[in-house]
N, C-alpha and C positions, 0 to 999 in steps of 0.2 A: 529603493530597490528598482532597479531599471524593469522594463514592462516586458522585458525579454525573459527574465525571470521568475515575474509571476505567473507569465504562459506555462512553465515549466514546473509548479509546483504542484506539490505528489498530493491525490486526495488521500486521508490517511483514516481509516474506519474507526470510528469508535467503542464498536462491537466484535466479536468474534462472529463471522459470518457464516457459520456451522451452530453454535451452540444459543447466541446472543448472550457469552457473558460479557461486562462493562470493561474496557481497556483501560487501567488508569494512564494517568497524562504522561510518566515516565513510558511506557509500554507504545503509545503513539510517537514518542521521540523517537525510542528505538527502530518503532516500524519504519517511520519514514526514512531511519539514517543505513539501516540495514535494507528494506525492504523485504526481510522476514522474521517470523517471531512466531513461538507456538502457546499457543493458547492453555491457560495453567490450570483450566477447568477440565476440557476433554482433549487437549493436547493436541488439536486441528493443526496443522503448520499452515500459516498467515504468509501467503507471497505477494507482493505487490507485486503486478506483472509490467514493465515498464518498456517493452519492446513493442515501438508501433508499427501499426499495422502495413505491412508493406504492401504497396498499389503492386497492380497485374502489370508487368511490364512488356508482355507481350501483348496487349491486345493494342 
């Protein structure tokens, strides 16, 4: 894998980060492939937020 694309890889939680139920590893595919997925415990909806931070271009 070129090193352009492991800069680029999604951290993907193992938990539900409202509730801390366990995510199984099918549920981590999905999150990473969708970057949403709701939690089947207390129904949280799980967003990867992937849009970075854009710098102040006015100053």
């Amino acid at each position: 894998m070129p090193a352009e694309q492991l800069k680029k890889k999604i951290e993907v939680p193992d938990t539900c980060p409202h509730c801390g139920n366990k995510l199984s590893p099918w549920q981590q595919v999905l999150l990473a492939t969708d970057r949403a997925l709701v939690c089947k415990k207390c129904w949280y909806r799980i967003i990867l937020d992937l849009i970075p931070k854009a710098k102040n271009r006015f100053n």
